[in-house]
C-alpha positions in Angstrom: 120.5 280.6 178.3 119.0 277.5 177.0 115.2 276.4 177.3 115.2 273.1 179.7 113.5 270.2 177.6 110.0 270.1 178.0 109.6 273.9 178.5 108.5 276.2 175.7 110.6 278.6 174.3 110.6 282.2 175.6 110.1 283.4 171.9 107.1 281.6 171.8 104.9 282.9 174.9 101.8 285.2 174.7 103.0 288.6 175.1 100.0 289.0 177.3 100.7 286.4 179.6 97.7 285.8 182.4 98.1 287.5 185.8 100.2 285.7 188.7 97.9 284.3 191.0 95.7 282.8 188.1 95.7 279.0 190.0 95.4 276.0 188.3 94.2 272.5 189.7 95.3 269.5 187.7 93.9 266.0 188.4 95.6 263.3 186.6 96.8 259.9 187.9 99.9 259.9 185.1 102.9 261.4 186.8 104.9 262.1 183.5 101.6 263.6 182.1 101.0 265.5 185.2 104.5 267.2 185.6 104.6 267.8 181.8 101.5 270.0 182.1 102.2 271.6 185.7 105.6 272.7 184.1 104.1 274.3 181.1 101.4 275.9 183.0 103.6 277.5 185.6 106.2 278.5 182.8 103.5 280.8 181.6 103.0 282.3 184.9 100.1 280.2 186.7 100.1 278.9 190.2 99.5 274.8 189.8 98.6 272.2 192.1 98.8 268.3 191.5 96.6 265.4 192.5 96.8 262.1 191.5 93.7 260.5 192.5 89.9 261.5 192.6 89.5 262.3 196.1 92.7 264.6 196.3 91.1 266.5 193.8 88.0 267.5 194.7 89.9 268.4 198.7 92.0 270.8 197.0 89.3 272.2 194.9 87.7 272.8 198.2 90.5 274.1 200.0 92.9 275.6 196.6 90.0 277.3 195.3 91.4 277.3 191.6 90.1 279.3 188.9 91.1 276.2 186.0 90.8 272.9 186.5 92.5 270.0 184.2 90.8 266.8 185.2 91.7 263.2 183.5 88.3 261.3 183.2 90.5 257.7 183.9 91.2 258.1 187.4 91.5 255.5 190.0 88.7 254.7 192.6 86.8 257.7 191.9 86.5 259.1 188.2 86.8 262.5 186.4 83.2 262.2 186.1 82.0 262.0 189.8 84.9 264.6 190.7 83.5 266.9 188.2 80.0 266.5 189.7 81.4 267.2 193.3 83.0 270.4 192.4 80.3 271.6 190.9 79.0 270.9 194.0 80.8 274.4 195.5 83.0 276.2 193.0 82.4 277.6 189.4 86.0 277.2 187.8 86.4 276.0 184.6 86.7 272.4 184.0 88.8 271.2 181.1 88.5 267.2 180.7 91.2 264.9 179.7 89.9 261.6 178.0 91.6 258.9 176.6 88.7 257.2 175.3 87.4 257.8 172.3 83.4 257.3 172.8 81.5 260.2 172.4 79.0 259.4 175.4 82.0 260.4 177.7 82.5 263.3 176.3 79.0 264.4 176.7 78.4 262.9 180.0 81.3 265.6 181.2 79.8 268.4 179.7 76.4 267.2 180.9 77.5 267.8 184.4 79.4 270.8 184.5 83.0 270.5 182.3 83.1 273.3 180.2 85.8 271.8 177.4 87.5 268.6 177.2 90.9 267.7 175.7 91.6 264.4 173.6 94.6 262.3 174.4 97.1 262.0 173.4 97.2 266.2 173.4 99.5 268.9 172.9 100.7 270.7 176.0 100.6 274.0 174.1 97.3 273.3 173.2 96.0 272.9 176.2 98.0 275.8 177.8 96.3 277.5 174.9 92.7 276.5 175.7 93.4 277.4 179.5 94.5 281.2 178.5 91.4 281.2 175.9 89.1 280.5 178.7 90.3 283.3 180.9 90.2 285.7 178.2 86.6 284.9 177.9 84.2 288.3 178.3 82.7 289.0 181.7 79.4 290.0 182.2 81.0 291.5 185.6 81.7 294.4 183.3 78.3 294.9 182.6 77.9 298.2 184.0 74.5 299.0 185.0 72.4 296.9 182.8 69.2 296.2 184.3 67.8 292.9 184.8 66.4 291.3 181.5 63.1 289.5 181.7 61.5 287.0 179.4 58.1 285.7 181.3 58.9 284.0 184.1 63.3 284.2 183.6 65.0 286.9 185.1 68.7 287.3 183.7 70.7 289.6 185.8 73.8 290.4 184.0 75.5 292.4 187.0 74.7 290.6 189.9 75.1 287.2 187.2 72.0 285.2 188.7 69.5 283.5 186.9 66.2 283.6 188.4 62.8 281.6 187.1 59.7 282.2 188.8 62.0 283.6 192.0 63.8 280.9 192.1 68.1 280.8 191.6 68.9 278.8 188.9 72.4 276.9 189.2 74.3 277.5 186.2 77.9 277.1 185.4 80.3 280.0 184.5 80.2 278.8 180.6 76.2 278.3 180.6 75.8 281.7 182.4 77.5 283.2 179.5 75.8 281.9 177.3 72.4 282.4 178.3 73.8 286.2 179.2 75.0 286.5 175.4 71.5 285.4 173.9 69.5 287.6 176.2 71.7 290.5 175.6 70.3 290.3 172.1 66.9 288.3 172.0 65.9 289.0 168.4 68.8 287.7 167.0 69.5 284.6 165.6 73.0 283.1 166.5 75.2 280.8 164.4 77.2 278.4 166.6 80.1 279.6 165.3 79.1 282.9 166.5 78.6 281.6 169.9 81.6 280.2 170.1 83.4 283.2 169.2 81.2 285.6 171.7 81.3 283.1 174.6 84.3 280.7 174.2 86.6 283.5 172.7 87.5 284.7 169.1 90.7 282.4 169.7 89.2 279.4 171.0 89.5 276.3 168.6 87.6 272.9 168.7 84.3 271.9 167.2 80.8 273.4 167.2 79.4 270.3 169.2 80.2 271.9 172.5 77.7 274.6 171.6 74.7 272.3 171.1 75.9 270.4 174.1 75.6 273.6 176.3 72.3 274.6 175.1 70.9 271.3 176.0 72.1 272.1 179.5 70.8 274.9 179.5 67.5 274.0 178.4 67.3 271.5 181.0 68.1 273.3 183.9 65.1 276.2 182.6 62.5 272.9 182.2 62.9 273.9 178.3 61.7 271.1 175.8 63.7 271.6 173.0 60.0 271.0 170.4 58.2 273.7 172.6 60.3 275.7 173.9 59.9 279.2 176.1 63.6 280.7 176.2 65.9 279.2 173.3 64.9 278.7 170.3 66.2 276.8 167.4 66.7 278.5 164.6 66.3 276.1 161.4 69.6 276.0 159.5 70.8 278.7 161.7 71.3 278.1 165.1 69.6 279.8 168.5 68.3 282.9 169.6 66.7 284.3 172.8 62.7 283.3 173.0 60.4 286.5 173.9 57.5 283.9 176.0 
């Protein structure tokens, strides 16, 4: 039988294709673009809803509850950025932005408020497919067993339960940031390279730059109250990269 156009070929799926059920929200105003990545999501086995506007988006994120979310920054009335702030809002999927523009303070803005990877355009369907199963992959701390609590002064990271506490307090993190902080506490005397990082947290398979790690950590270290010249929890390490701080 022959592949339809558009669709990849059989020969070239993963042979560990993600669990049905796996559901996918993609936000993008351009109905080629849109159909073009529902049909290669859902050829490699994931459950996809559309929206073409802001406001769609963030009701089926509410009501969808997807694990993945593809979200175009350029959308119409309300943009990628404000619907990635409001579902943030109530769910912890992944958030994988779509820009067009080529300024880096967009791309940072995104990440700033809760996308975990973004996606140049013009991109490659496969690619994106690609950074979608990477991102699922990912490690859980949900296998974590029974490791207790670890504490550094006033932070509590709680790898089981996966809550960040300082001074009592829950700390709102994001899936990706969680992991990260998880994967530094896990071992606090050792000094990370971002490379490393992205290899332990984003997956060995993940591909893009190192920027995304730096980006992260700032996030991090605002949401802990963290200045990055005196800092309590990560540290820089000169020419090197971060590790866990013990104060």
């Amino acid at each position: 039988m022959n592949t339809p156009p558009g669709v990849p070929d059989p020969a070239d799926q993963d042979p560990f294709p993600p669990s049905l059920g796996v559901r996918v929200l993609v936000v993008e105003d351009d109905p080629p673009i849109s159909r073009l990545v529902a049909t290669y999501l859902e050829h490699e086995g994931f459950a996809v809803d559309v929206a073409a506007d802001g406001e769609t988006g963030v009701d089926l994120a509410r009501s969808r509850r997807p694990d993945v979310v593809v979200l175009d920054l350029m959308l119409p009335g309300m943009d990628g950025i404000e619907v990635c702030r409001r579902i943030r809002t109530h769910s912890d999927a992944y958030i994988i932005m779509l820009t067009a523009r080529t300024e880096e303070i967009d791309r940072l803005i995104g990440l700033s408020i809760g996308a975990d990877d973004y996606l140049g355009k013009p991109f490659s369907p496969r690619e994106l497919v690609a950074r979608v199963k990477a991102m699922l992959r990912r490690p859980r701390s949900a296998d974590a067993g029974d490791q207790p609590p670890r504490h550094f002064g006033a932070l509590e990271v709680d790898p089981v339960a996966r809550e960040v506490r300082l001074g009592g307090q829950l700390v709102d993190l994001t899936r990706t940031e969680f992991d990260l902080l998880d994967t530094l506490s896990a071992h606090p005397r050792m000094a990370f390279a971002r490379r490393q990082l992205l290899e332990e947290v984003w997956g060995g398979d993940w591909f893009g730059d190192d920027h995304v790690v730096e980006v992260h950590v700032a996030n991090l270290r605002r949401k802990l109250g963290d200045h990055p010249q005196t800092p309590r929890f990560i540290r820089t390490v000169r020419g090197v990269g971060y590790r866990m701080g013990t104060g």
